[in-house]
C-alpha positions in Angstrom: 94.2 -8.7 9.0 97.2 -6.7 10.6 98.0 -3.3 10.4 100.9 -3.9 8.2 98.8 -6.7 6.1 96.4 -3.3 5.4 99.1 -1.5 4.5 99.7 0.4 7.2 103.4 1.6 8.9 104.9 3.1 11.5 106.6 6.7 9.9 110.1 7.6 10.9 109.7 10.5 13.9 111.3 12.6 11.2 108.4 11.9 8.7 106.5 15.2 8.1 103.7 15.3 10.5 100.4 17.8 10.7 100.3 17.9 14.5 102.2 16.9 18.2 100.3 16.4 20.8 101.3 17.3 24.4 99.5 17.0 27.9 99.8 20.1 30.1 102.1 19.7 33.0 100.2 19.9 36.5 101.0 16.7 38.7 103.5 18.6 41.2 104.7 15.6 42.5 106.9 15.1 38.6 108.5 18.6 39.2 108.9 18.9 43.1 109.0 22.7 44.4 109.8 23.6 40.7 106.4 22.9 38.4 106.0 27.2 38.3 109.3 27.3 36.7 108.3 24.5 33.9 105.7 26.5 32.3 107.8 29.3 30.8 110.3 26.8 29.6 107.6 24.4 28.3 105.7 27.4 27.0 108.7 28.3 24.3 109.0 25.0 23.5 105.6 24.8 22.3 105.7 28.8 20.7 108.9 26.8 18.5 107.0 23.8 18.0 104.0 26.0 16.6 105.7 27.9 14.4 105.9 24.8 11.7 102.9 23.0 12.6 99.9 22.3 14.6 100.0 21.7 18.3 97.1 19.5 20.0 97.2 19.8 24.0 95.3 17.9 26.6 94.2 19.9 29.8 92.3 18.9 32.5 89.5 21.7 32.3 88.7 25.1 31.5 90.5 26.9 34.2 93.8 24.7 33.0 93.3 26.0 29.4 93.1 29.6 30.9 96.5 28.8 32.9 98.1 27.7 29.9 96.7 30.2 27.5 98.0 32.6 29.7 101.4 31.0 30.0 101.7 30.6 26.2 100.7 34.5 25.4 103.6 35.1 27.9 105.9 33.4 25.7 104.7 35.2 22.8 103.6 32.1 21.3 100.9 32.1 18.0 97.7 30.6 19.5 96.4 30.4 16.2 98.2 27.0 15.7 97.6 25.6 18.8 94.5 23.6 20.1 93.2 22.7 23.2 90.9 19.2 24.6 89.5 18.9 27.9 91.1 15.3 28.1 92.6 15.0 31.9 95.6 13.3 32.5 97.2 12.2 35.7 100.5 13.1 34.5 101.9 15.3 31.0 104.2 12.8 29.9 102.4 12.6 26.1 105.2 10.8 24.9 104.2 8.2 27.0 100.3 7.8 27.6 99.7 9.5 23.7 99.0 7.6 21.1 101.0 5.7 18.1 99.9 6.8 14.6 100.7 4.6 11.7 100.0 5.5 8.3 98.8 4.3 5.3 100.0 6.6 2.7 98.3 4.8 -0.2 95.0 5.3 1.0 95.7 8.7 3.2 94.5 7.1 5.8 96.0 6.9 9.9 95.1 4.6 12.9 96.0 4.9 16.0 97.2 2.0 18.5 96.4 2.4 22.0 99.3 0.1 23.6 97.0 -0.1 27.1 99.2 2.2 29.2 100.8 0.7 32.8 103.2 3.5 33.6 105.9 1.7 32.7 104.8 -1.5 34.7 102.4 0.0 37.4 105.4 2.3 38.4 104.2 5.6 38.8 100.2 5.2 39.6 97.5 6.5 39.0 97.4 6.0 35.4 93.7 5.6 34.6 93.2 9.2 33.0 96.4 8.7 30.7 95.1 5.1 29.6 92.6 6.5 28.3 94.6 9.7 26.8 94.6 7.6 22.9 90.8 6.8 22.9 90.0 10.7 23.6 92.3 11.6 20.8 91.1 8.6 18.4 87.4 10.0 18.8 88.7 13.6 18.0 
């Protein structure tokens, strides 16, 4: 059976949601010269984002999660609603390499498709880490 024959639909990105999810940024080459100056900005986007809900972020490793702990405190952003998972990425774009949920809201239940992420057509490699970006966060 599909997802839709189980009930299950894609919600408006309006729908009321419990979490985002983000990837830290860290490939250079995305932000050339500049990536210091993204993590202040980036950082008060997810202080605002925290404020109403739950924010999941990928990081490579421990010393990333320090970096962007850090970074976040600067901002005076609420740790208490944000969450951290030593999944690595090759890039932060979460929008991209993340997940889709779809919902059942009958049952309560979620899935997640995992589209089997190319960048965009083998465009920007290596993409390997990021593939693999909605399996990580399905097992969580």
């Amino acid at each position: 059976m599909t997802p839709k024959e189980l009930g299950f639909h894609f919600p408006a990105e309006f729908a009321k949601h419990s979490a985002t999810w983000l990837s830290w940024p860290h490939k250079e080459a995305s932000w050339p010269g500049k990536i210091e100056s993204v993590y202040p900005v980036y950082s008060e986007f997810i202080k605002r984002v925290a404020e109403g809900e739950t924010v999941n972020i990928n990081v490579a490793n421990e010393a990333m999660r320090i970096k962007a702990t850090y970074h976040l405190n600067e901002a005076g952003a609420d740790l208490r609603n944000i969450q951290f998972f030593i999944h690595p990425t090759n890039d932060a774009w979460c929008r991209d390499h993340g997940p889709a949920f779809l919902i059942n809201p009958t049952e309560k239940k979620k899935m997640i498709v995992d589209w089997g992420y190319n960048a965009w057509g083998d465009k920007y490699p290596p993409y390997d880490l990021d593939d693999v970006i909605p399996t990580l966060i399905a097992k969580h």
